[in-house]
C-alpha positions, 0 to 999 in steps of 0.5 A: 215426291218424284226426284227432280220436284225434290230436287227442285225444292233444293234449288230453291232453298239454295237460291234462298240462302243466296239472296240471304247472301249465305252464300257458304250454305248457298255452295254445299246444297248446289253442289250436292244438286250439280252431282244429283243433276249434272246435265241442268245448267242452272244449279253450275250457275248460280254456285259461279255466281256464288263463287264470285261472291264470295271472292273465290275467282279461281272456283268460279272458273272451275263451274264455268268450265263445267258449265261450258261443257254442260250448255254452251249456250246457256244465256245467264253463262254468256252474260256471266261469261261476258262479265267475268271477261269484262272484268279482265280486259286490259282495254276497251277493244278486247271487252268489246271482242268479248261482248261480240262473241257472246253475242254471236250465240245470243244475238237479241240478248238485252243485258249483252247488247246493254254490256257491249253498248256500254264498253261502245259508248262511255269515255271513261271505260276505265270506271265503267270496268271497275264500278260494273256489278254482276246485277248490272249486266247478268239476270239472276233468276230463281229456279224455275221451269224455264231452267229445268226444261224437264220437268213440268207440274201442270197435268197434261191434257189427255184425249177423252174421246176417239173422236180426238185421234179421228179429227188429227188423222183427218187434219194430217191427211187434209195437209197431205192431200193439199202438198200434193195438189200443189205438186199437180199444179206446178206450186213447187213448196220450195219456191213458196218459202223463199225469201224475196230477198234471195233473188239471184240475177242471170248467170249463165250454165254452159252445156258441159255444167248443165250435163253434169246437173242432170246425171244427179237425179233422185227419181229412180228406184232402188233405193228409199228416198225417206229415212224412217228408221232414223231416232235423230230428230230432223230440222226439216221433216218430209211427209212424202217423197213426191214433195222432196222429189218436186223440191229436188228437180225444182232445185236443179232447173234453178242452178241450170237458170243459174239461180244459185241462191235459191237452189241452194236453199232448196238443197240444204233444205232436203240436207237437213230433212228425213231424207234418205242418206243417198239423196242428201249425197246427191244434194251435198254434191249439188250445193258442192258444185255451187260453191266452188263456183267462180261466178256468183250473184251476191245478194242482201242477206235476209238476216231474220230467216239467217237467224230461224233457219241457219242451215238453209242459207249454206252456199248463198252468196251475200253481200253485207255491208258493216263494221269490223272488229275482232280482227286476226291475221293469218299467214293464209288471209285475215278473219274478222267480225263483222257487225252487219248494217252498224248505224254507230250504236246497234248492228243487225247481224254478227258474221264472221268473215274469212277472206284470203287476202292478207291485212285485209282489214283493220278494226273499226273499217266500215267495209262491203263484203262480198262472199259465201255463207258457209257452216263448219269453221273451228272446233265448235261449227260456227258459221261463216262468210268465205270472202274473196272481195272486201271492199274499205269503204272508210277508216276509223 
């Protein structure tokens, strides 16, 4: 029996004598499979859980720390997480902050929605506090292959003939003959993946701007426009370089139109691909360029492909209309959340949001904002908008 099945095994008798409510018997095997396997989340879970139950609060937040640097976004540590931090709120407000920020790593998790929409809805939250059990709001699963990722005991399947591999080369080279047929007639691939919501209107490119888009130009040799050495795994992936050079010049005829928003798309798009590093230089000084820009076009978010493809949406201008919650004032500006077309019980979207402007905003406004989705705020990357207008359309 090959380690990790055994060590499956011992998860289920762990996850056994927890719902036995053993839970002192639960703690010795779990903690005997997080030194087995410290890089499974699972087993830190459920010995958190069994912490908690067994009133041992100061143990429990020892795993949880653990189990933070393990899997971050792990979805039973949010909900435990959220649950815990619920516990300990000294008011309203704050359990909602911390529903939010889980949330912002898991945005359709039901039991965080059901948490938040509870601290929302109920009047006496007090009781709400105080009555909640960890079942109410975290799934306790068993075991399973969902949460060791690893390991799999259904046989996979195997090529019996050659004439499997022939059919796959046939297919890959089928596609390879289509992008390229699509390049000779003008249906530049990056134009097809846009959004309709990401339509910018005319800005206008003076000489001097346009100049200096021009000198930025992949098409010349002397250097590889595909990494083929790279082991680091890709979001997007090239198959030749005509396509990226025709999604390139595509994405530089766009900002000389002054159709920021989609060359940007464009752009990030080659950033995050198995493009050579001298050409992702050459699209980061592009999408440089259109970020410190001073005239934008702002446009309705399209949340769905925000959410699929995070990375490609770096420089667009969005325009978004909420509420605000989780503010904090700066000596340099104001930052908050925003919950993204809140109807007064569900939201589509959480943003974080920046502006430069002091006491901006307080909790509760239902505002528009105006700014520049951006990647890299805090020590764990998140994005963010970088506002310069918000406007209060109405107070709490």
């Amino acid at each position: 029996m090959s380690e990790r099945r055994q060590n499956f095994k011992i998860l289920r008798e762990a996850y056994r004598s927890f719902r036995r409510k053993q839970y002192a018997n639960a703690a010795v095997i779990l903690e005997k499979s997080t030194q087995s396997f410290p890089d499974n989340p699972y087993p830190l879970f459920l010995l958190a859980v069994t912490r908690l139950y067994s009133a041992d609060l100061a143990g429990a937040n020892t795993v949880m720390e653990k189990l933070q640097r393990v899997n971050s976004t792990y979805v039973p540590f949010l909900q435990l997480r959220a649950f815990m931090g619920l516990k300990s709120s000294v008011n309203r407000e704050q359990a909602i902050s911390v529903y939010l920020n889980a949330l912002e790593k898991a945005p359709h998790d039901r039991m965080l929605l059901k948490g938040l929409r509870q601290c929302e809805d109920l009047n006496n939250f007090a009781s709400f506090q105080k009555n909640s059990r960890i079942t109410d709001l975290v799934v306790i699963n068993g075991p399973g292959i969902v949460n060791m990722p690893e390991v799999s005991f259904r046989p996979r399947r195997r090529a019996t003939s050659k004439g499997h591999g022939g059919n796959k080369r046939v297919k890959i080279a089928g596609i390879i003959i289509v992008l390229l047929a699509a390049i000779a007639a003008g249906l530049y691939i990056a134009g097809i993946h846009i959004p309709e919501g990401i339509r910018d209107k005319v800005i206008t490119i003076n000489s001097d701007d346009a100049a200096k888009i021009d000198m930025v130009d992949v098409s010349g040799s002397g250097y590889g426009l595909l990494d083929r050495i790279s082991r680091e795994p890709a979001k997007e992936f090239y198959t030749s370089p005509d396509v990226m050079i025709s999604e390139f010049n595509e994405a530089r005829k766009l900002m000389k139109r002054g159709e920021f928003n989609r060359a940007a798309m464009i752009l990030n798009r080659i950033i995050n691909s198995n493009a050579s590093q001298v050409v992702k230089e050459k699209c980061e000084f592009l999408v440089r360029f259109m970020i410190d820009s001073d005239e934008r076009t702002y446009e309705k978010p399209d949340i769905k492909g925000i959410q699929d493809k995070p990375w490609l949406y770096r420089g667009v201008a969005f325009e978004l209309e909420g509420k605000t919650a989780n503010v904090k004032k700066f000596s340099n500006g104001t930052g908050f959340t925003l919950m993204v077309d809140y109807d007064g019980k569900n939201f589509r979207w959480i943003a974080q949001v920046f502006t430069p402007a002091a006491d901006a905003v307080e909790n509760g406004d239902n505002v528009k904002v105006q700014g520049v989705y951006i990647a890299g705020i805090g020590a764990e990357g998140k994005p963010y908008i970088s506002s310069a207008r918000v406007q209060v359309t109405g107070k709490k």
